[in-house]
KEGUMI-587780 format. One line per field, with one value per residue: y, z, x of N, C-alpha, C in turn; residue number from 0. Coordinates in steps of 0.2 Angstrom, whole numbers. Layout:
REM KEGUMI-587780
n.north <- Y,...
n.up <- Z,...
n.east <- X,...
ca.north <- Y,...
ca.up <- Z,...
ca.east <- X,...
c.north <- Y,...
c.up <- Z,...
c.east <- X,...
n <- NUM,...
REM end
This chain:
REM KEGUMI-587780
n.north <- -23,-32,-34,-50,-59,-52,-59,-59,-62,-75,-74,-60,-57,-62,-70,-68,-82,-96,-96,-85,-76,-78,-74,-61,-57,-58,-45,-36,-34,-41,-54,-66,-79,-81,-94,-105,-122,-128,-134,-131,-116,-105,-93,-73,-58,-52,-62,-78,-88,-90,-104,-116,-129,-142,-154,-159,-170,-167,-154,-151,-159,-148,-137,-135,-132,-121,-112,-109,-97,-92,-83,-86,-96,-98,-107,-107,-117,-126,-123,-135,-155,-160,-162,-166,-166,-149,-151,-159,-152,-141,-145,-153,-140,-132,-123,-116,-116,-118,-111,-111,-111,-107,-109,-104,-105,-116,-118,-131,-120,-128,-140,-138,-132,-144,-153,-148,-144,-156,-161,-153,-156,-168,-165,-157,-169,-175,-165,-161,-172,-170,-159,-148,-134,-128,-113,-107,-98,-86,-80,-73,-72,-72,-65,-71,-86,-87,-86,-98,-109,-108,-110,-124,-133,-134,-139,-144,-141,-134,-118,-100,-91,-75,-66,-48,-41,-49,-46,-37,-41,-48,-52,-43,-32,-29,-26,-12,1,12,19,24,24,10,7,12,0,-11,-9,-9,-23,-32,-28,-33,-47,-50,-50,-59,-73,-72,-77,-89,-83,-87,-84,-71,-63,-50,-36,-21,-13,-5,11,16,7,-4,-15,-26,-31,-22,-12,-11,2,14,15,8,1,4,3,4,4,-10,-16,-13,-19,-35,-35,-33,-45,-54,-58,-65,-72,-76,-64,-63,-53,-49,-45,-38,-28,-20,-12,-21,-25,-12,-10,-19,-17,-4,-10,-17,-10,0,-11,-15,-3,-1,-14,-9,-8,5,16,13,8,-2,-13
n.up <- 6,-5,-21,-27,-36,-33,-24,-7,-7,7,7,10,19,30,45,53,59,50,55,61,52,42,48,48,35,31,38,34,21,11,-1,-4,-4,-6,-7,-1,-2,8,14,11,14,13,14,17,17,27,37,41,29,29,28,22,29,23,24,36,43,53,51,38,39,44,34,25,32,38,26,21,24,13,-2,-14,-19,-23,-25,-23,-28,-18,-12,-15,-24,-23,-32,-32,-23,-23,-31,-25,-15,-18,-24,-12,-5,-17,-25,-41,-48,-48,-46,-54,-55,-70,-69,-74,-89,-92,-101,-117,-123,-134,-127,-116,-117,-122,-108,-99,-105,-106,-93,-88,-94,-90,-76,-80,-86,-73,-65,-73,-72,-60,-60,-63,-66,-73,-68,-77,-69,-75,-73,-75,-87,-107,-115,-126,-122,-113,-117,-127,-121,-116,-129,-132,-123,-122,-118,-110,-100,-93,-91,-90,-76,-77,-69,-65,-57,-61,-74,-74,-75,-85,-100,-109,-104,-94,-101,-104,-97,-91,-82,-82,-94,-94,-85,-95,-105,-99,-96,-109,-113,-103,-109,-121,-118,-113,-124,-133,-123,-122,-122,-113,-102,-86,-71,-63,-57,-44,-39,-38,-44,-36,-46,-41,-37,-44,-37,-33,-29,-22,-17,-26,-29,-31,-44,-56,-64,-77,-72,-73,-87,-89,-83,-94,-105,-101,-99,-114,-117,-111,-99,-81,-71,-57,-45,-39,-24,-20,-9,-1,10,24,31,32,33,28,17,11,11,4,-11,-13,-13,-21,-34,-34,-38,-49,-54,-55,-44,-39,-45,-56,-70,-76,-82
n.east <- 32,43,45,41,49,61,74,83,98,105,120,121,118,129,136,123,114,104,89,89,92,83,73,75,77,62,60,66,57,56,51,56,71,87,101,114,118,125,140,159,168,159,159,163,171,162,160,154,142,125,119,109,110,108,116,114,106,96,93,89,76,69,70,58,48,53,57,43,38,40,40,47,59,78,94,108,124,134,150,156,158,148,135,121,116,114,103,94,90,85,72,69,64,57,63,66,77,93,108,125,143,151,165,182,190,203,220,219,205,195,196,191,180,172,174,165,154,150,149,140,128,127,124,113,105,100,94,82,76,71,64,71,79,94,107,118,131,140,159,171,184,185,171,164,169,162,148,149,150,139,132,138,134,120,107,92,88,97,101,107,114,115,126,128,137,149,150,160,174,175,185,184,183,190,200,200,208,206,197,183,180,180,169,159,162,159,144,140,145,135,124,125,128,116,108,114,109,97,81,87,92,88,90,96,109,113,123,132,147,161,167,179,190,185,178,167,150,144,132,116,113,124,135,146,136,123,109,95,95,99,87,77,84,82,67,67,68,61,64,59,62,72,77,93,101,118,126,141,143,148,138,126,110,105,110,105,90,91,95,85,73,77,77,66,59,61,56,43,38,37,35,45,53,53,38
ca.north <- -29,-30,-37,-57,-60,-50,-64,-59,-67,-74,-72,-54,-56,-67,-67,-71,-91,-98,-95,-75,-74,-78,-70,-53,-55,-54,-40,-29,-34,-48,-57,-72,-77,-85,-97,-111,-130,-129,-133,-128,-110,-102,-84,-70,-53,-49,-67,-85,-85,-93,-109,-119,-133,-147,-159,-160,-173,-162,-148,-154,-162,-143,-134,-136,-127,-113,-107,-110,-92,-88,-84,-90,-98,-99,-111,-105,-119,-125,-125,-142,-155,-164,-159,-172,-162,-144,-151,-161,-147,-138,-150,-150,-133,-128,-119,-119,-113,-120,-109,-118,-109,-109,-108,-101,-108,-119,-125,-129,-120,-133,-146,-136,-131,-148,-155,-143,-144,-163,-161,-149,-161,-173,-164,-156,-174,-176,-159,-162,-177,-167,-153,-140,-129,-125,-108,-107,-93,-80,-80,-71,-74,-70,-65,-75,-90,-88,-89,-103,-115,-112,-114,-130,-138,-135,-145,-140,-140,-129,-110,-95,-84,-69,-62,-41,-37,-52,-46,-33,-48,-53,-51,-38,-25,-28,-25,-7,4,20,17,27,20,3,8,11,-4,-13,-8,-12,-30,-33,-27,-40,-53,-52,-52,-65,-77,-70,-82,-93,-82,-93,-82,-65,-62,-41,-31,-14,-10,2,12,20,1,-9,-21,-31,-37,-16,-8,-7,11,19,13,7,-5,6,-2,5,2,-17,-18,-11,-25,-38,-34,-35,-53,-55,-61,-65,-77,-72,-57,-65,-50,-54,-42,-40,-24,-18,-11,-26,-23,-4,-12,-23,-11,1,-13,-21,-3,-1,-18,-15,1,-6,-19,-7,-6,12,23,9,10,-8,-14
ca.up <- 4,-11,-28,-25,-38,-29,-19,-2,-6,12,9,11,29,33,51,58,58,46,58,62,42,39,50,47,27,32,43,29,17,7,2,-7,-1,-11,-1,-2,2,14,12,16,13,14,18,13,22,32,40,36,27,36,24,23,31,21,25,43,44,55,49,32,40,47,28,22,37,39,21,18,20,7,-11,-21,-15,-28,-21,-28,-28,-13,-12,-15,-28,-22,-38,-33,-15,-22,-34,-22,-10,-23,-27,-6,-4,-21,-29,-47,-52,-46,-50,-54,-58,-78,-73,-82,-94,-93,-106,-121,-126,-135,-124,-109,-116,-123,-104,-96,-107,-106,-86,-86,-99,-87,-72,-83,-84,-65,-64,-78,-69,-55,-63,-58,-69,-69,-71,-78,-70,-79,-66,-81,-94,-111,-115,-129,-122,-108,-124,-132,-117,-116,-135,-133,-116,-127,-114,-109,-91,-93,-96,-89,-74,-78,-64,-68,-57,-62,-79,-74,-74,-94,-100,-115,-102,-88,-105,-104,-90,-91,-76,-83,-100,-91,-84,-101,-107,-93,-99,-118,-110,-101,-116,-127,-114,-112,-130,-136,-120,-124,-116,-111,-96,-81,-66,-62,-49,-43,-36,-41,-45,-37,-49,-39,-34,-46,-31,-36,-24,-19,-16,-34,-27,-34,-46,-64,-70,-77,-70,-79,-94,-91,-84,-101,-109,-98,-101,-121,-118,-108,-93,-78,-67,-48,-45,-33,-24,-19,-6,6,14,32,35,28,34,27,11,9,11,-2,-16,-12,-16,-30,-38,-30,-40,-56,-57,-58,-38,-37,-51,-59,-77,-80,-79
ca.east <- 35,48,42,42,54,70,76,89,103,106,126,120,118,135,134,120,113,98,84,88,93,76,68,77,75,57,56,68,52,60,46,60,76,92,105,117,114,129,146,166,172,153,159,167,174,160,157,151,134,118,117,102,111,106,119,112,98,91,90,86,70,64,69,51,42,56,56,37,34,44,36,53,67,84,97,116,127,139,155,159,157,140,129,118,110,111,100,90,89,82,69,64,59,52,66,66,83,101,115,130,147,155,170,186,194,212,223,216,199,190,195,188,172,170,175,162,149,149,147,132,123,126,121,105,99,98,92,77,72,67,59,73,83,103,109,126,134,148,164,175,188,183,162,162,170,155,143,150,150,130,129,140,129,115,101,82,87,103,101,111,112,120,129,130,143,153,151,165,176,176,193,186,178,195,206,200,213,204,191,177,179,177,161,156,163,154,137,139,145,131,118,125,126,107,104,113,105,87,75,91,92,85,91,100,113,114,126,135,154,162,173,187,194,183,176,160,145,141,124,117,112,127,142,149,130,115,102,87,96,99,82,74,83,80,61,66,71,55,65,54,65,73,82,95,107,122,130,146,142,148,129,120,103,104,112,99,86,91,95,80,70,79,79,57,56,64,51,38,32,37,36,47,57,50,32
c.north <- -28,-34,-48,-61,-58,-54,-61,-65,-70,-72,-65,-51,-60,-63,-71,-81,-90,-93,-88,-73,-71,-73,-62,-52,-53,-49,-34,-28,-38,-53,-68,-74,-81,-90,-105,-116,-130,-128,-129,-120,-106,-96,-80,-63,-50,-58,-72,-85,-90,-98,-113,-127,-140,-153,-162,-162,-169,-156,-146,-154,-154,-135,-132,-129,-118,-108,-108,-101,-88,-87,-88,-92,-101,-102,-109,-113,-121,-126,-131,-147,-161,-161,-160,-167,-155,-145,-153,-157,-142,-139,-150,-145,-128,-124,-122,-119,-115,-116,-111,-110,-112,-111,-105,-107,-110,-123,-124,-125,-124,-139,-146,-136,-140,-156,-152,-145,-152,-164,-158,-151,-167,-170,-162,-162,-175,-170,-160,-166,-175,-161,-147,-138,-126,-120,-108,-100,-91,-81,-73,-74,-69,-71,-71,-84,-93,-91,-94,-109,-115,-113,-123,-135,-139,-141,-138,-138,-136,-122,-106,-92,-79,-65,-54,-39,-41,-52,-41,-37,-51,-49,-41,-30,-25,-24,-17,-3,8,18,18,25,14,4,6,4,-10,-16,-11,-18,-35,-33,-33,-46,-55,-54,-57,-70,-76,-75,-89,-91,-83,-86,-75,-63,-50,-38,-28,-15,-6,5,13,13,-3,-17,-20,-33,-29,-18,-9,0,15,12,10,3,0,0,-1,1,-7,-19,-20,-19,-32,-40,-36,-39,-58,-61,-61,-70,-74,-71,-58,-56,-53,-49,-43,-34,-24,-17,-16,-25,-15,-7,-14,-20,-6,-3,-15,-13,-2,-5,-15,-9,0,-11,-16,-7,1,16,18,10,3,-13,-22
c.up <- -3,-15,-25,-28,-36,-24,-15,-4,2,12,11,18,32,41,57,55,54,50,58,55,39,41,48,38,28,35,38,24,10,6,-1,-4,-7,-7,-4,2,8,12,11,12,11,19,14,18,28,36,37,34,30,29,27,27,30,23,33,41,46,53,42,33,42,40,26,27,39,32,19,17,16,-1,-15,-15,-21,-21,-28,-25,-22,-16,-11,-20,-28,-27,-36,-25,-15,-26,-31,-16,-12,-26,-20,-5,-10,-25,-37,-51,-46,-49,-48,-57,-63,-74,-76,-83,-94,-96,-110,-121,-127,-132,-118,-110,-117,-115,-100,-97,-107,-98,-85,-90,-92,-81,-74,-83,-78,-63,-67,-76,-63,-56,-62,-64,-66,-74,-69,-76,-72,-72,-72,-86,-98,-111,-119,-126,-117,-114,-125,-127,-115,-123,-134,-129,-120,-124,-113,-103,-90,-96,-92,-83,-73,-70,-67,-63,-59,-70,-81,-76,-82,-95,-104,-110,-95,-92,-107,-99,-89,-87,-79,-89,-100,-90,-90,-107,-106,-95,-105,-116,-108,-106,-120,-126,-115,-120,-132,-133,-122,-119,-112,-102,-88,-74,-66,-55,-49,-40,-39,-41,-41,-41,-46,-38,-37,-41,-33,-27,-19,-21,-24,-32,-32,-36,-55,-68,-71,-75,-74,-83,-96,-88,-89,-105,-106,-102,-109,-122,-115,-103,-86,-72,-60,-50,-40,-29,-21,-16,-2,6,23,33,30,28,29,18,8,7,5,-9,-16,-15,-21,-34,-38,-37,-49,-60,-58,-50,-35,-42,-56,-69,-80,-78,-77
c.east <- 38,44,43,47,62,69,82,95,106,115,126,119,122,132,128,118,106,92,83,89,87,71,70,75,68,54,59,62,53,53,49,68,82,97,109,117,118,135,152,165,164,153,161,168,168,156,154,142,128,117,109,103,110,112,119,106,91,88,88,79,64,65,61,47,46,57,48,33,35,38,39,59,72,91,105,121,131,145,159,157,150,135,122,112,108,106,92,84,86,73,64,61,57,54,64,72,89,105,121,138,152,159,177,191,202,214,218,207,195,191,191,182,169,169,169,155,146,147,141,129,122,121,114,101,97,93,83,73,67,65,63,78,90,104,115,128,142,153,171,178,185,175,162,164,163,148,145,150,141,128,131,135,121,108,96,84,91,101,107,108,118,120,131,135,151,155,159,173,177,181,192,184,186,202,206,203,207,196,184,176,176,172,160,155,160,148,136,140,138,123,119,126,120,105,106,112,100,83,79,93,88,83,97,105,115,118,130,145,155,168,179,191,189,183,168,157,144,135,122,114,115,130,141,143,126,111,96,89,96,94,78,78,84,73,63,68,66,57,61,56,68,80,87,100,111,127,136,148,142,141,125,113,101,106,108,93,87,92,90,73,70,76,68,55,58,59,42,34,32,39,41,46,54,41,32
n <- 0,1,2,3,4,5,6,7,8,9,10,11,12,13,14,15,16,17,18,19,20,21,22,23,24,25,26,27,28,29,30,31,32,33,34,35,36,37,38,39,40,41,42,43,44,45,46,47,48,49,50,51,52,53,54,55,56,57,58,59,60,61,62,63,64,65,66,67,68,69,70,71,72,73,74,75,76,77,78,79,80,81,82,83,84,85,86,87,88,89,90,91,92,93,94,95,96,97,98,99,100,101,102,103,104,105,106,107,108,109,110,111,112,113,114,115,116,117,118,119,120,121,122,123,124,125,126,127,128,129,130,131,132,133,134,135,136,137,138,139,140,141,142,143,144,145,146,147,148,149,150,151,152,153,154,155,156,157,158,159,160,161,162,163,164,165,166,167,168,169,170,171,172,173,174,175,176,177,178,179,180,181,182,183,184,185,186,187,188,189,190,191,192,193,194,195,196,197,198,199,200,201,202,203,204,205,206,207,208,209,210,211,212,213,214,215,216,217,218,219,220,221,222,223,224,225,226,227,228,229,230,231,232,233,234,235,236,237,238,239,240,241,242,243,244,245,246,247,248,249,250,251,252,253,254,255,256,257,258,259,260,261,262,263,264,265,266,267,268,269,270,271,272,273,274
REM end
């Protein structure tokens, strides 16, 4: 079994439906899982993702007893602007962490974050009431404008989930051509993401780059993220939140399985780089 904290993203098994999602996370050795409340456009090139179906009464009602034998459960946001269920949905089956998307920036700047920031204050209160935590994730643009809309949100119940492949994606690390330099660029990115979040960061989203065609949501196996490197400083932030991954791999089981190893042996269950 994988570390309790690495949560199966279910988009990572687009395809099949909730029930064999679940059951397959558990047989790959998944001992958490991650998944969205429901809602439109719940896909991406390898098929629609196994939603937890909350907008179905019924299947609302049999949540509880189909994730109970999870350790962790991380609810990502749907695609839609119901704030009010991915939060409650959250709240049902024992998640702690809602991840919500910044975002990018249109038209003015300070009016945006000022627009932004004033919505996730809002939603943090609903949030707060029910004991559940929203992680703001990165989408791109500029890093620092990322920074500054969690300085400006500035709530108890709002922190950060740093998405690492969506880090590739900030403006200062795409404004690099030179593919291999980007990697590099990448990395430094991500370093200084974490530090200046520190204990802001709530929850982790994971998958790899690939260099040749800079395409997001790979194995983290291979490609453009150290991973030790931004375990180690994770660990020096003394993050301890769910590792959600976030694939769309042809071989999803086989993909699962080695990120899952990985992300397992990272954490210190196999010779691991971080205790």
């Amino acid at each position: 079994m994988f570390h309790e904290r690495i949560c199966l993203g279910l988009p990572s098994l687009a395809g099949y439906g909730l029930p064999d999602a679940l059951a397959k996370a558990q047989e790959l050795g998944f001992q958490s899982v991650m998944a969205l409340p429901s809602g439109p456009n719940a896909q991406h090139s390898m098929g629609p993702f196994p939603t937890l179906g909350y907008d179905d009464p019924v299947m609302r009602e049999r949540l509880p007893e189909l994730l109970a034998p999870f350790a962790r459960v991380s609810i990502h946001q749907a695609w839609n602007a119901e704030w009010r269920d991915w939060i409650d949905c959250a709240a049902l089956v024992g998640a702690g962490v809602v991840t919500v998307h910044a975002g990018l920036c249109q038209g003015d700047p300070e009016a945006w974050l000022e627009s932004r920031a004033r919505h996730w204050r809002q939603v943090g209160d609903y949030a707060l009431e029910r004991g559940i935590r929203l992680g703001v994730e990165n989408e791109g643009g500029p890093r620092d404008t990322y920074l500054r809309l969690l300085d400006r949100i500035g709530h108890p119940a709002v922190g950060a989930t740093v998405d690492l492949g969506h880090c590739a994606y900030f403006a200062e690390v795409m404004a690099e051509t030179d593919l291999d330099r980007r990697a590099v660029r990448l990395n430094e990115t991500i370093r200084s993401v974490l530090q200046a979040l520190g204990e802001r960061v709530v929850a982790l989203h994971v998958h790899n780059v690939r260099v040749a065609d800079w395409r997001d949501h790979r194995s983290v196996v291979d490609g453009a993220i150290d991973f030790p490197a931004t375990f180690r400083g994770l660990a020096g932030i003394g993050f301890s939140g769910p590792i959600d991954i976030e694939l769309e791999e042809p071989e999803k089981e086989r993909a699962c399985t080695a990120t899952g190893l990985f992300l397992d042996g990272l954490l210190g269950g196999r010779k691991g780089v971080v205790g």
